[in-house]
N, C-alpha and C positions, 0 to 999 in steps of 0.2 A: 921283540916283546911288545914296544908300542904297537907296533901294526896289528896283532895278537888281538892286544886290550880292544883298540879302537873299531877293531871289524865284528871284536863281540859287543863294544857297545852299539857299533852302528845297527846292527842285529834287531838288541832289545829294542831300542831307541822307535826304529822302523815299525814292530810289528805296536807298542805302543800308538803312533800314531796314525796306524792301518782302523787301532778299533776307533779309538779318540773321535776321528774325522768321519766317519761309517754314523756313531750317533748323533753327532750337532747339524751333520746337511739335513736328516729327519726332521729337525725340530726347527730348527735357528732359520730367522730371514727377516731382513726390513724390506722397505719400498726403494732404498738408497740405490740398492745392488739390481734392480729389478730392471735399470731405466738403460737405452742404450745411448751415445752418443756419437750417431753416425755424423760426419760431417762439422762436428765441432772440434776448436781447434784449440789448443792446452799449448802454453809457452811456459817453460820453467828457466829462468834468469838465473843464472851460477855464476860463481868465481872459476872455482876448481874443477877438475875430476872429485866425484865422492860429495861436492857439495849439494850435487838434486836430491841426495837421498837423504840427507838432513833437511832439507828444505819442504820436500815434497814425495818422500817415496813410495809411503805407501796410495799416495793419492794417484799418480803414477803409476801403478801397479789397477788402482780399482778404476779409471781412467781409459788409459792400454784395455783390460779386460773388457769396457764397455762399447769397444770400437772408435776411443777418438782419437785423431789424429795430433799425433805428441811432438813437439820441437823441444830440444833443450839447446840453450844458449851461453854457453860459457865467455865470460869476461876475459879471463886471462889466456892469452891466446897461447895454444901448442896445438900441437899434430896431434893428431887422434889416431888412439893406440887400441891393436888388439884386445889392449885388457880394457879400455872404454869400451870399443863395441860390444863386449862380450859383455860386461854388467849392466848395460844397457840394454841387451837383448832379454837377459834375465826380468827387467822392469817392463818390458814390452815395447822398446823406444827402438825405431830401425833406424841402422847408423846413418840412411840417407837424412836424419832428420834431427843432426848434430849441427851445431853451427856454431864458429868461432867470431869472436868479435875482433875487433882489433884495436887493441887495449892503450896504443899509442894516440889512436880517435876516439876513445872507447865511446862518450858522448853521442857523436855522429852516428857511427855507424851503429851506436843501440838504437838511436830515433829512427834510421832509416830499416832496420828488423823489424820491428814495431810496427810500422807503416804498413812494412811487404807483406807481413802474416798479418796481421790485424786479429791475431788469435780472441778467442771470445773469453778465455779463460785466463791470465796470466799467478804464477806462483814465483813469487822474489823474493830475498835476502833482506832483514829491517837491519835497523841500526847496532844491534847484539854482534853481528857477525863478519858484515861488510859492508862497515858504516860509509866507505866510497861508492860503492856500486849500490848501494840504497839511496842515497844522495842523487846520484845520476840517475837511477832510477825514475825518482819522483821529479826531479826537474825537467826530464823528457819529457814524462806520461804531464804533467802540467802545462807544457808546449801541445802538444798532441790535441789534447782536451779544446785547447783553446780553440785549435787551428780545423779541427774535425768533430763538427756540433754531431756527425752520425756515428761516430765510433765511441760507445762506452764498455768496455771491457769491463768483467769481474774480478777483480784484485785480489789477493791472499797476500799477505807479507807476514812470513816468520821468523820466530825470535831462534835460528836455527842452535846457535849456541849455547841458550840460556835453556832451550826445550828440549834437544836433542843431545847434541855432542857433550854437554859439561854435565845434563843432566841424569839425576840419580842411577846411580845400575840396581835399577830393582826388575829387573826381568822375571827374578824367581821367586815368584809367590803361588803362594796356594791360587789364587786367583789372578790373571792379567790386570796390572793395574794401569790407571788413564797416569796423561802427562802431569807432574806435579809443578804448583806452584814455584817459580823459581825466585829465591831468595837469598841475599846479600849474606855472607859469610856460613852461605851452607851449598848453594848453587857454583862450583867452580867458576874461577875468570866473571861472575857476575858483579863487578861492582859500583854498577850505578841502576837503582832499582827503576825501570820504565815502568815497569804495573803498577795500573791505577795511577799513571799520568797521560796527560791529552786521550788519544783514543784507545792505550793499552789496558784496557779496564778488562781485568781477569771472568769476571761474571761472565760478561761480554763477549770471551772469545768464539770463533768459531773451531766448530770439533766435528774434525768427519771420523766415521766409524771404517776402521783397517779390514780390509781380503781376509777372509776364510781362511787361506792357510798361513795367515800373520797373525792371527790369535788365538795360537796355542802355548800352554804353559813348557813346551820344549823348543828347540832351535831347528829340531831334526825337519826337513824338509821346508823350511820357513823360507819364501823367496827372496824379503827383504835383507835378512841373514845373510844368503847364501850372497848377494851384489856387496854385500860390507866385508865377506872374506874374502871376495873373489880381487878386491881394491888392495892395491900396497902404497897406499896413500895415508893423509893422516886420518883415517878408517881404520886403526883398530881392531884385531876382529873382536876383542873386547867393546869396541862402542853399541857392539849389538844390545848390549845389554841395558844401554842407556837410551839407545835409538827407539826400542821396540816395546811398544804402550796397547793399549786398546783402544785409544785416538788420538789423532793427529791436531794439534794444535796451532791457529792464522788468527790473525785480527786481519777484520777486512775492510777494504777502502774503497769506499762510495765512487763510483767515476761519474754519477747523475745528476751532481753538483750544479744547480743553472747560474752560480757567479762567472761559470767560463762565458758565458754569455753576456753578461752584463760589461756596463762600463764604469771603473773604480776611479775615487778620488777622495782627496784629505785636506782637511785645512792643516797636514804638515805632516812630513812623515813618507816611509816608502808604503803607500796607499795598496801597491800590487801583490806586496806580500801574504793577503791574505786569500790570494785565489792563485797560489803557485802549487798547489796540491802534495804540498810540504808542512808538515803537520810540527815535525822534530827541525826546525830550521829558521829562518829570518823572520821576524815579525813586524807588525805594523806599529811605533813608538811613534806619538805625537812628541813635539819638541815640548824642552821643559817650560818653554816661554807660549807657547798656544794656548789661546785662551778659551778658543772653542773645543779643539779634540775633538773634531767629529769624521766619523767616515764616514762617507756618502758610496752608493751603490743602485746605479739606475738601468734599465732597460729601454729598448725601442719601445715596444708593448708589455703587457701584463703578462707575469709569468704565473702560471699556479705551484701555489705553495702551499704543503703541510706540516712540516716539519722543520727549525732553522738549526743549526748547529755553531756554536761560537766557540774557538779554541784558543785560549791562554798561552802563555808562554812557560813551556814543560819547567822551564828554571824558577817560576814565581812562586817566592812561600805563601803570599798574601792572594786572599782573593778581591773584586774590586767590584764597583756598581758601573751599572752601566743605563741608559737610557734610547732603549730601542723605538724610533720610530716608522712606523709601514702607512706608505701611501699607497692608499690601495684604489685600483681600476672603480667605477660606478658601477654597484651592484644592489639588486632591491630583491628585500624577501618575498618569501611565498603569497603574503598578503599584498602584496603589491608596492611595500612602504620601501624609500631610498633610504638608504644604511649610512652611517655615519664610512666616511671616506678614510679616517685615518686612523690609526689606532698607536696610543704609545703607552708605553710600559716601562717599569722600571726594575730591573734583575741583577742577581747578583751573578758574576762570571767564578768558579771555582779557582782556587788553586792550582798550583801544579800542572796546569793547561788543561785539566779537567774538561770536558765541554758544557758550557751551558747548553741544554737541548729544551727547543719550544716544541711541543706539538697545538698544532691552530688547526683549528675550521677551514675547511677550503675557501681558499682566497687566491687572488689574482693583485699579484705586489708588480707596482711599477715601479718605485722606487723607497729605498732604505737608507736609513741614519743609523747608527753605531757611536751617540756620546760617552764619553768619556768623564760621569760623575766623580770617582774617590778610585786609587791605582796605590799601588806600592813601585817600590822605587824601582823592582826588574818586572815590571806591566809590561804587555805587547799582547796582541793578536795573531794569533798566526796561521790560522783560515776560518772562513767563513762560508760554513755551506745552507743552500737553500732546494730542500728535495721536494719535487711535485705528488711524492707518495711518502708515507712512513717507511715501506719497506720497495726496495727496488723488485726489477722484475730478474728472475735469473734462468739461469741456464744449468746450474744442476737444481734440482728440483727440493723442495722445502721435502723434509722427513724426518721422522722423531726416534729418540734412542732411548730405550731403557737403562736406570741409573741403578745402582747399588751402592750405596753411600755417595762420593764422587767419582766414581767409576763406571765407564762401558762397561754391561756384561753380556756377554753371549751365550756363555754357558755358565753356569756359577755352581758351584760344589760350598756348600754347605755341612758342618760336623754336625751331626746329631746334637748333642747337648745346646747348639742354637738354638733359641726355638721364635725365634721372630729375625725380619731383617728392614731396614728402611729400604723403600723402593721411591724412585725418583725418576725425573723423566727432563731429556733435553730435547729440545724443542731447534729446528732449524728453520726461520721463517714461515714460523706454525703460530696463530695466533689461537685458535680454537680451543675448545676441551679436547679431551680425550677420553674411546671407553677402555678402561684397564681390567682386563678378564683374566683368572687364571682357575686353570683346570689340571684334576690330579685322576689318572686312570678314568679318561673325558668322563669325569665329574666336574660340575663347577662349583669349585669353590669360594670365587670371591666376582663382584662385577661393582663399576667403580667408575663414576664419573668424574675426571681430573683434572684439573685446570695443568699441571705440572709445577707449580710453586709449591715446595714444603716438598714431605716426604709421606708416603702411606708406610703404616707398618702391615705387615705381613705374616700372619700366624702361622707356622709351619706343620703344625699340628704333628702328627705321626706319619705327615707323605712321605715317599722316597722319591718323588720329582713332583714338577708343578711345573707347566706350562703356561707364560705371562707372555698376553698378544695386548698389545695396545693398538688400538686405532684412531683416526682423525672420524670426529662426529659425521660432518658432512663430507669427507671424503675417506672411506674406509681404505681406500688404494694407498693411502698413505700409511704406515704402518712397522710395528717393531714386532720381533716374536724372540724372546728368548727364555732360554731353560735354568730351571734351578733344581741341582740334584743334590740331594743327602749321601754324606759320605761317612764310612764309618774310620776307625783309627786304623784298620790295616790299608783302605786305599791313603789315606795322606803319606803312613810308613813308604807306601809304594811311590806314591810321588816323589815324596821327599831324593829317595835312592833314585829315580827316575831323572830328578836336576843334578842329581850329585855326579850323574854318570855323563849326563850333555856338558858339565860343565868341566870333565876329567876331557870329551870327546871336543870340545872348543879347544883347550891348551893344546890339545893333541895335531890342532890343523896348522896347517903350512910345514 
């Protein structure tokens, strides 16, 4: 009788999402998916089996499909097994491109991985999930950094626990919803809240938008899905339901830091802490008897600088003043006139390791002070960075995503009795406007110049779809397209039956 059930639901299920996927390739497309990446090279850092895909799978998944070449790196060492290759083939990862570490060196042999690929992408485990091998992590890639001025890799570290595996099972909604905030006594196992301390600043995160066949409102045919049942690990095939969002969510870590380059020093205190590329870890504490408190940070030559970054001690309730001085290179304006050499200032460093962030004038610093005016009793620093651009250069390419409240949409189904919706816009290393166009039976209905902060509202009038293209002013290449259709009360009735049966057709696997 199950088999009965489960092959007529696989049935519906099926032709369901034969029509589904038939209308959104018509309409739906950003610049994200559009880009290839032949010859770039993705490291995804694990514990376990089952942990890339909490970490990184569906980036993996749009990755693989763009032609890059994928290593995944597991910490805890075993044999690699039939059922690894095979979930890993499903994410597009060829098993020649598994690699075990050896967990007894684990340290060593991760710095010497690192080295051999010098991968341009790397995705790793933060402090949420495996607070050891995030540790090692960032204590390597700070050796690295130091030792190798030409290798700056693009970092992603996720809160794989707090975002993925503990978080919400809301898969089934009228609409795919984005990751949700995760919060202390509502987020399982979450209970020491990182957001909104040092650089976990929620606004801030990065969000890549999920594979075409990862954001559907069913399971049926889902690749991501399909590597989380295929796992008899602590994979769930229930954790689909908490894994699978309409974006993935990384806070990401600067490797263009030029303090690797500099030479550190304190009148007291371990002065090196703050260029160990450890944000969550040891900090720079002047002793209680130092009368100065100053760190000093000096160069061979002048480095250019636009941005400074100073980060607190994640445990600090208190914020503190501080007294920044920049010795700056000999520089004279347009007019001819020499510029005043030095500049100092006086700022306050946030709480909670918060970062104090400067943005400056292009300038050329040869050397930095860091006093130590007014501190509470757990003060410390615990890096200091100084970037020669606001925004680094990268290698997946800057592109924007259409919002719906806080949520990716791709396709968005709307009830009738709506009759407006906030539209919003996330921005990836996009500083410009945007033009935001939407068209109903190519009519145009609205046309909209957006900076992306706040929301537009959106009249919906009497359409039965609208078609919303946003673009980058001066560069149209860059670009979001997605659909908003009106639904009336029998297609929800039909949806609704449509989850009830995937989710009769989920119990029903293994």
């Amino acid at each position: 009788m199950d088999k009965i059930l489960k092959s007529e639901i696989d049935s519906t299920l099926e032709l369901y999402d034969e029509m589904t996927c038939e209308e959104e390739e018509e309409t739906v497309g950003n610049s994200f998916f559009d880009r290839l990446y032949f010859g770039t090279r993705i490291l995804v850092v694990a514990e376990n089996f089952g942990d890339e895909i909490l970490i990184a799978g569906n980036m993996i998944l749009n990755l693989a499909a763009a032609r890059a070449e994928i290593f995944i790196a597991y910490s805890n060492e075993k044999i690699s097994t039939a059922e690894n290759i095979f979930v890993l083939k499903i994410l597009g990862v060829n098993a020649d491109k598994i690699i075990f570490l050896n967990k007894k060196n684990l340290r060593v042999d991760l710095k010497n991985i690192l080295l051999e690929l010098r991968a341009n992408i790397i995705f790793c485990p933060d402090y949420d999930s495996e607070s050891k091998l995030s540790s090692i992590f960032e204590e390597v890639m700070g050796e690295i950094l130091k030792e190798n001025p030409d290798y700056r890799p693009e970092i992603y570290k996720k809160l794989a626990n707090a975002t993925a595996l503990n978080a919400p099972p809301d898969f089934y909604a009228p609409n795919l919803l984005s990751v949700k905030l995760p919060k202390i006594s509502t987020t399982d196992n979450y209970n020491f809240d990182l957001i909104n301390r040092a650089n976990y600043n929620w606004a801030g995160r990065v969000r890549f938008p999920v594979p075409e066949k990862c954001r559907k409102t069913l399971l049926k045919n889902n690749p991501l899905a399909a590597a989380i049942f295929a796992y008899n690990s602590k994979l769930k095939k229930f954790s689909a339901l908490r894994i699978l969002n309409s974006d993935e969510v990384f806070f990401e870590r600067r490797t263009d830091n030029q303090i690797f380059t500099a030479k550190i020093s304190a009148s007291s205190g371990v002065a090196e802490s703050v260029a160990d590329f450890k944000i969550f870890g040891e900090c720079w504490r002047p002793r209680v008897d130092d009368t100065e408190k100053i760190l000093k940070i000096e160069w061979a030559e002048g480095v250019q600088v636009r941005q400074i970054k100073i980060y607190g001690n994640i445990f600090d309730e208190a914020a503190a003043k501080l007294k920044i001085r920049l010795d700056l290179e000999n520089h004279i304006d347009k007019a001819g006139i020499s510029l005043d050499n030095i500049q100092v200032m006086e700022k306050i460093l946030p709480n909670h390791g918060c970062p104090l962030i400067l943005d400056v004038e292009k300038i050329f610093v040869r050397r930095a002070e860091i006093e130590i005016i007014e501190s509470g009793k757990d003060f410390g620093i615990s890096e200091v960075e100084f970037f020669a651009n606001a925004e680094p250069l990268k290698k997946i390419s800057p592109f924007i995503k259409l919002v719906v409240g806080k949520n990716f949409f791709y396709r968005y189904d709307v009830p009738y009795e709506i009759e407006k919706i906030p539209i919003g816009l996330y921005k990836f290393h996009v500083d410009e406007n945007v033009r935001l166009t939407a068209t109903s039976n190519d009519e145009n209905i609205l046309t909209e110049i957006f900076s992306g902060d706040g929301e537009l509202i959106l009249n919906l009038g009497n359409t039965k779809e609208i078609v919303l293209t946003a673009e980058v002013l001066s560069n149209p290449n860059i670009y979001d397209r997605a659909i908003i259709r009106r639904v009336g009360d029998l297609a929800q009735i039909q949806l609704k039956v449509l989850q009830w049966l995937d989710k009769i057709n989920l119990r029903t696997k293994g």
